[in-house]
GUVEXZA-976760 format. One record per atom (N, C-alpha, C): residue in one letter; x, y, z; atom name. Coordinates in Angstrom, 3 decimals. Each point is the difference from the previous one (the first is absolute). Example, Ala and Ser with C-alpha at 12.3 -4.5 7.8 and 13.67 -1.06 7.14 Angstrom:
<site code="A" east="13.190" north="-5.690" up="7.800" site="N"/>
<site code="A" east="-0.890" north="1.190" up="0.000" site="CA"/>
<site code="A" east="0.900" north="1.200" up="0.000" site="C"/>
<site code="S" east="-0.350" north="1.050" up="-0.720" site="N"/>
<site code="S" east="0.820" north="1.190" up="0.060" site="CA"/>
<site code="S" east="-0.770" north="1.090" up="0.730" site="C"/>
END
This chain:
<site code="X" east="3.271" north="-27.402" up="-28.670" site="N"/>
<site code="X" east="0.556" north="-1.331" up="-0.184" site="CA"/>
<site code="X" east="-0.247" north="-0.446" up="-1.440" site="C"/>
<site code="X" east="1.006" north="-0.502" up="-0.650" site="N"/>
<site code="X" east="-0.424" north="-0.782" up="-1.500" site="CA"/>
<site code="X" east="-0.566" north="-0.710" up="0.087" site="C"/>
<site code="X" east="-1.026" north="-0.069" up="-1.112" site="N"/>
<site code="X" east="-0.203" north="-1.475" up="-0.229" site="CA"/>
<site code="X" east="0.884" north="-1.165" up="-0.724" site="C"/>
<site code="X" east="-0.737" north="-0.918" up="0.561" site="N"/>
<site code="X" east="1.350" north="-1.379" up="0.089" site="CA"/>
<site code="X" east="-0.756" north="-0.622" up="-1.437" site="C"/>
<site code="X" east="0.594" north="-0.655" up="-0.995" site="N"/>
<site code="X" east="0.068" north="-0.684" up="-0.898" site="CA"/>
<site code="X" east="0.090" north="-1.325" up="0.018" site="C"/>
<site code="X" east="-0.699" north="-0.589" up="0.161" site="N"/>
<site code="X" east="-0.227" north="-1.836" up="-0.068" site="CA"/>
<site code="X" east="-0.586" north="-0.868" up="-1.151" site="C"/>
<site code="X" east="0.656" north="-1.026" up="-0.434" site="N"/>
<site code="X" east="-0.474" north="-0.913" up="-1.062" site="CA"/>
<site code="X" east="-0.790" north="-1.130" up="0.562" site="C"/>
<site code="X" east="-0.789" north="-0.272" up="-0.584" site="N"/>
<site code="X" east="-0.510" north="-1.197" up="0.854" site="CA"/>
<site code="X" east="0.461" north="-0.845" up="0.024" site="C"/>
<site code="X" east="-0.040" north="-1.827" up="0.692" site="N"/>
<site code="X" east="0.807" north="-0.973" up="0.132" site="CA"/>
<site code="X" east="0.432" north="-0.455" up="-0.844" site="C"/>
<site code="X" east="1.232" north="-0.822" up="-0.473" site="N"/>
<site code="X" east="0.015" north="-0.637" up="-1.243" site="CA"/>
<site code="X" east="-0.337" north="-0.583" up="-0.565" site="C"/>
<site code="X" east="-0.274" north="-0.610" up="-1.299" site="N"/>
<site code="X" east="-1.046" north="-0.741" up="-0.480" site="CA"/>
<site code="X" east="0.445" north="-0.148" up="-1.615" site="C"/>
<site code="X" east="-0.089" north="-0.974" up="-0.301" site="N"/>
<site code="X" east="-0.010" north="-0.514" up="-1.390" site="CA"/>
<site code="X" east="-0.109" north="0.726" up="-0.486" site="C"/>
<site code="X" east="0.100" north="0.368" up="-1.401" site="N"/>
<site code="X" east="-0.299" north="1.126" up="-1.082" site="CA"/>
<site code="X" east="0.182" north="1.540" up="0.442" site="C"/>
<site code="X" east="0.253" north="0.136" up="1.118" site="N"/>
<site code="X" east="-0.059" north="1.214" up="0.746" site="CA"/>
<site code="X" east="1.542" north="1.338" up="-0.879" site="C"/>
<site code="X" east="-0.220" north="0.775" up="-0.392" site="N"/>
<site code="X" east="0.893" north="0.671" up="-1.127" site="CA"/>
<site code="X" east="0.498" north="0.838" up="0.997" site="C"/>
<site code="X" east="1.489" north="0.472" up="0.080" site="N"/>
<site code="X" east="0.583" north="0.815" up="1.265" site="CA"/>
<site code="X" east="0.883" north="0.778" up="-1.619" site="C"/>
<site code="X" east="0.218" north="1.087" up="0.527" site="N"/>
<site code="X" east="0.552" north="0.718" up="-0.697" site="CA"/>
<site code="X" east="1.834" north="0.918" up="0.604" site="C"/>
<site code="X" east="0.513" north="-0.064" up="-0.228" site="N"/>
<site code="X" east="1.048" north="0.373" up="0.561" site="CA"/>
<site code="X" east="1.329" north="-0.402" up="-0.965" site="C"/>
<site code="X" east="1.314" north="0.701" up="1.198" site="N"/>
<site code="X" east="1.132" north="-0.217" up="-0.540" site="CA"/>
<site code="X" east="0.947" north="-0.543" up="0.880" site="C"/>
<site code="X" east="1.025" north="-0.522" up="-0.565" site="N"/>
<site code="X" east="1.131" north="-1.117" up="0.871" site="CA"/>
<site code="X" east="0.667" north="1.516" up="1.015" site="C"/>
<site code="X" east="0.718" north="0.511" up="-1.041" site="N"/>
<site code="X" east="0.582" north="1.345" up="1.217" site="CA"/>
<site code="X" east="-0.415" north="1.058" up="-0.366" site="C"/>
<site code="X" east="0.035" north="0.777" up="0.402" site="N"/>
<site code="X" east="-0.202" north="1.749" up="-0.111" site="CA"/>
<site code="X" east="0.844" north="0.315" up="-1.431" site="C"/>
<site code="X" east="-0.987" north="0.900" up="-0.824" site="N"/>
<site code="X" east="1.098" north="0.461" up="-1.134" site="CA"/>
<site code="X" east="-0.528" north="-1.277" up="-1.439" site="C"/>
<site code="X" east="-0.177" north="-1.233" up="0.544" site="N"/>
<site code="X" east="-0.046" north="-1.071" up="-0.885" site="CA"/>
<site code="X" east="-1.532" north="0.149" up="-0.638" site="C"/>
<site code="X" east="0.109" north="-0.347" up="-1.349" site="N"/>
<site code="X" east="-1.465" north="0.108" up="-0.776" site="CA"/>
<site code="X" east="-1.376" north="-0.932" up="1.318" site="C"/>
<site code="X" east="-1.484" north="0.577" up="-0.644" site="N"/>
<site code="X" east="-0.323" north="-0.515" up="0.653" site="CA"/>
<site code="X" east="-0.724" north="-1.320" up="-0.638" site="C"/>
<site code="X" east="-0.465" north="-1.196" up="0.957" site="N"/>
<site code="X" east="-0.317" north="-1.363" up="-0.812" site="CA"/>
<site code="X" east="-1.174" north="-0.423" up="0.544" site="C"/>
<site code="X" east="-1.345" north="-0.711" up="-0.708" site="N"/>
<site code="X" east="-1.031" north="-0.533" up="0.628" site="CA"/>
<site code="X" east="0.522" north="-1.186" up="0.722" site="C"/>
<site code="X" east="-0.227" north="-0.619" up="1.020" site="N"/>
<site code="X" east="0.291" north="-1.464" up="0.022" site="CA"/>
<site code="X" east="-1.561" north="-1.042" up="0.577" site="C"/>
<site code="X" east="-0.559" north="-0.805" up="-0.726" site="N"/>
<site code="X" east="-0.947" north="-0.866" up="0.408" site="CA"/>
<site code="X" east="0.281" north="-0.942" up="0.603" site="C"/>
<site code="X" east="-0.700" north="-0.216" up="1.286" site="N"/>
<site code="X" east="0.129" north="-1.338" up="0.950" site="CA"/>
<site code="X" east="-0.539" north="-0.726" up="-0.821" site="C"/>
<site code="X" east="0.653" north="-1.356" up="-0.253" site="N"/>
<site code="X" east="-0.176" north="-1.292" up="-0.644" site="CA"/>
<site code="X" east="-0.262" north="-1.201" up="0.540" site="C"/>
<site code="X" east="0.479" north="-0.042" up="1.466" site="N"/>
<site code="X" east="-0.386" north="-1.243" up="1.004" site="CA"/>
<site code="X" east="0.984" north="0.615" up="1.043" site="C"/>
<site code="X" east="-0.565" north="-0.546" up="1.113" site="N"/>
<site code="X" east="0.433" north="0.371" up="1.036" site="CA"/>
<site code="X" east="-0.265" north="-0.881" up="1.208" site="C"/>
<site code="X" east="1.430" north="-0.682" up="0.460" site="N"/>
<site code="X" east="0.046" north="-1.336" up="0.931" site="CA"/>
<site code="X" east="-0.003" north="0.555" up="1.262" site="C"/>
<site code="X" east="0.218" north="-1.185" up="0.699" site="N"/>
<site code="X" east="-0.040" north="0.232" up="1.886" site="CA"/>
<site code="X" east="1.699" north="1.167" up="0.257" site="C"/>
<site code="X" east="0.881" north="0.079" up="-0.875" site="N"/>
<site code="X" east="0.876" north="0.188" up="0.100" site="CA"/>
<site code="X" east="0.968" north="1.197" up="-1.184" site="C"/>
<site code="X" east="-0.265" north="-0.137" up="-1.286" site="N"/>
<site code="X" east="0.173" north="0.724" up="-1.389" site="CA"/>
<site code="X" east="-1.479" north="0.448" up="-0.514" site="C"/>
<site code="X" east="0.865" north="0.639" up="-0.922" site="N"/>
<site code="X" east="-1.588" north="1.206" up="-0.616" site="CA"/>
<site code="X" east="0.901" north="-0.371" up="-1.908" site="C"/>
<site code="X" east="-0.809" north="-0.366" up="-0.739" site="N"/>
<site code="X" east="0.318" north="0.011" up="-1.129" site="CA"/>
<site code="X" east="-0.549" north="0.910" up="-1.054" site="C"/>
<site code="X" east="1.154" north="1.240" up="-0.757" site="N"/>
<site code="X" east="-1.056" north="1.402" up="-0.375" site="CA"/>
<site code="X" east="0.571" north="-0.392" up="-1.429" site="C"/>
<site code="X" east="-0.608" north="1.231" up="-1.090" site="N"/>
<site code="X" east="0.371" north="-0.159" up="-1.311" site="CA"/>
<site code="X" east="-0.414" north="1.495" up="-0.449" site="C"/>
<site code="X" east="0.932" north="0.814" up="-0.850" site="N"/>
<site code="X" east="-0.058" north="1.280" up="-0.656" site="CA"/>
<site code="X" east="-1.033" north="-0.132" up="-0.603" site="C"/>
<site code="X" east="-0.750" north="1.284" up="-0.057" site="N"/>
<site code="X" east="-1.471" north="-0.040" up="-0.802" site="CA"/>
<site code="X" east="0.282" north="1.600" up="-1.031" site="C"/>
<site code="X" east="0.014" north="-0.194" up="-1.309" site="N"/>
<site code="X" east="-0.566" north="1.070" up="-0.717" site="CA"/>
<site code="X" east="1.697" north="0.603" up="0.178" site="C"/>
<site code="X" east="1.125" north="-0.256" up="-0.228" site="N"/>
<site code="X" east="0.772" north="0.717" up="-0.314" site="CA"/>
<site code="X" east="1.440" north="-0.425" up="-0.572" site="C"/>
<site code="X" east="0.766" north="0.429" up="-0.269" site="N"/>
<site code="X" east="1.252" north="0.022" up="-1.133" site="CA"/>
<site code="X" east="1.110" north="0.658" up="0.449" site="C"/>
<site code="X" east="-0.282" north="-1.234" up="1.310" site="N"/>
<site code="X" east="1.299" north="0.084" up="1.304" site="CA"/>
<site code="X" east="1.488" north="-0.754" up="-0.412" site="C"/>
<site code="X" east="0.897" north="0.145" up="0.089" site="N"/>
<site code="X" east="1.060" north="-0.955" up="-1.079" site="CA"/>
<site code="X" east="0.206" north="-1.715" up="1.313" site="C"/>
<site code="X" east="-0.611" north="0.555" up="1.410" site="N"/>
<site code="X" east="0.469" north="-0.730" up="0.801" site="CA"/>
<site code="X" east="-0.710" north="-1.250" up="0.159" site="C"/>
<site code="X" east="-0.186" north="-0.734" up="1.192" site="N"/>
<site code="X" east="-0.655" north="-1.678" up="-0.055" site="CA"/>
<site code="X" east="-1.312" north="0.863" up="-0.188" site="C"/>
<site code="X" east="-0.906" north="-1.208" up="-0.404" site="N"/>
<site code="X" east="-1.245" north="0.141" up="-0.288" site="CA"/>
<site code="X" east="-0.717" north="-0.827" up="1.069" site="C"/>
<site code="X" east="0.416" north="-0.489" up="0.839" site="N"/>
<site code="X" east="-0.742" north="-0.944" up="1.187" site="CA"/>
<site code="X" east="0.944" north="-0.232" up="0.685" site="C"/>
<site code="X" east="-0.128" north="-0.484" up="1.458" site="N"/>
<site code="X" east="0.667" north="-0.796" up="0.756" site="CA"/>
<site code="X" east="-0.908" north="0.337" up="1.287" site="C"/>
<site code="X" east="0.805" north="-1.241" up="0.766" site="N"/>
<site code="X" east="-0.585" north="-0.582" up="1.375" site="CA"/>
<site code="X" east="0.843" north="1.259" up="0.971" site="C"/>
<site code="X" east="-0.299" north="0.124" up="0.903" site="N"/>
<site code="X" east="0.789" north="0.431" up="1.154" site="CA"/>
<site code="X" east="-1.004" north="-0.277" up="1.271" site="C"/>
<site code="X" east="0.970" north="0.415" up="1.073" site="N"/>
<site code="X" east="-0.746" north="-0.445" up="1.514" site="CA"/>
<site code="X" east="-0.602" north="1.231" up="-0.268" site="C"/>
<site code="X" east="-1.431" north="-0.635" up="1.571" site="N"/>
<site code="X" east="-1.345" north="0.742" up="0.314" site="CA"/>
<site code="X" east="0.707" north="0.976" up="0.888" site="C"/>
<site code="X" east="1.231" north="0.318" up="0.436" site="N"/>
<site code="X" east="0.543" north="0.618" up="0.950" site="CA"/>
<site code="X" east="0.253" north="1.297" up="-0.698" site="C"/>
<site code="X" east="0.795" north="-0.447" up="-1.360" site="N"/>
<site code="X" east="0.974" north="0.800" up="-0.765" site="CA"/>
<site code="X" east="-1.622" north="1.102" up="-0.839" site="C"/>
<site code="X" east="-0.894" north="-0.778" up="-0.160" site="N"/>
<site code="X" east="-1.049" north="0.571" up="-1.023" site="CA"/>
<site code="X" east="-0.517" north="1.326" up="1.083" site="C"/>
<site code="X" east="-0.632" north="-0.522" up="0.999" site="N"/>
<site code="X" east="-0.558" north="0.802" up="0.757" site="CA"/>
<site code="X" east="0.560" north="1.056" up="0.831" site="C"/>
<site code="X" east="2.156" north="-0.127" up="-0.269" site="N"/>
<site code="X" east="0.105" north="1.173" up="0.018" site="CA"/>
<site code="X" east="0.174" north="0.885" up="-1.035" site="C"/>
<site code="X" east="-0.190" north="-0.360" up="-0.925" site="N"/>
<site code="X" east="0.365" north="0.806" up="-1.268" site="CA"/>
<site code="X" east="-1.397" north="0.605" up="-0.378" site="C"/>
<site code="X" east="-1.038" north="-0.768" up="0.309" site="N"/>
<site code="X" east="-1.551" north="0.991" up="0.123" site="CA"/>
<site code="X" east="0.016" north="1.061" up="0.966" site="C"/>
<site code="X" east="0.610" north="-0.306" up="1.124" site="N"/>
<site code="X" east="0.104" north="0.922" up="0.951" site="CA"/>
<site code="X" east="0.683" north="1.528" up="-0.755" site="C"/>
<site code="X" east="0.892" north="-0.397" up="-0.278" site="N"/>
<site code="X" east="0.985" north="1.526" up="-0.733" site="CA"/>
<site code="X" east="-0.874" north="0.565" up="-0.949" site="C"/>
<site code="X" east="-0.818" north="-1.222" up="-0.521" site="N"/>
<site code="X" east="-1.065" north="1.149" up="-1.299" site="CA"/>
<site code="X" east="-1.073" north="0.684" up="0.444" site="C"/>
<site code="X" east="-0.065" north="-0.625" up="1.535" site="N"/>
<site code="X" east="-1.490" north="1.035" up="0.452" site="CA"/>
<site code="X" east="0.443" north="0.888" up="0.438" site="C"/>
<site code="X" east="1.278" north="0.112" up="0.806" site="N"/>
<site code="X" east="0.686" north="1.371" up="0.482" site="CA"/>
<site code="X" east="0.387" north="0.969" up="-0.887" site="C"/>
<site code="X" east="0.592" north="-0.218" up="-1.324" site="N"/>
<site code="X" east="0.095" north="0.787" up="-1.039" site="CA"/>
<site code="X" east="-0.741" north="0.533" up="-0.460" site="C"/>
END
């Protein structure tokens, strides 16, 4: 059986590393605040041409962590 890959809970300052799709460079992103509802992240350490922050839902974040632990 593999072993399974887990991040711990989310958390402020917490640095996730990953990419939007398969194929696409890869980007740090830092949790910046994080409500009952949205997670607010920001690019760390790179010379990405794309946004440098934004809000999105706690729904949308935690599946997109999901795809980086499976990868």
């Amino acid at each position: 059986m593999p072993a399974i890959r887990r991040k711990p809970q989310m958390e402020v300052g917490q640095v996730w590393e990953g990419c939007s799709k398969k194929g696409y460079g890869l980007t740090r992103r830092r949790i910046a605040a994080i409500t009952d509802d949205t997670v607010s992240w920001e690019i760390v350490g790179s010379c990405f041409n794309g946004p440098k922050s934004a809000t999105t839902s706690r729904a949308a974040w935690q599946a997109w962590t999901k795809l980086q632990v499976i990868r």
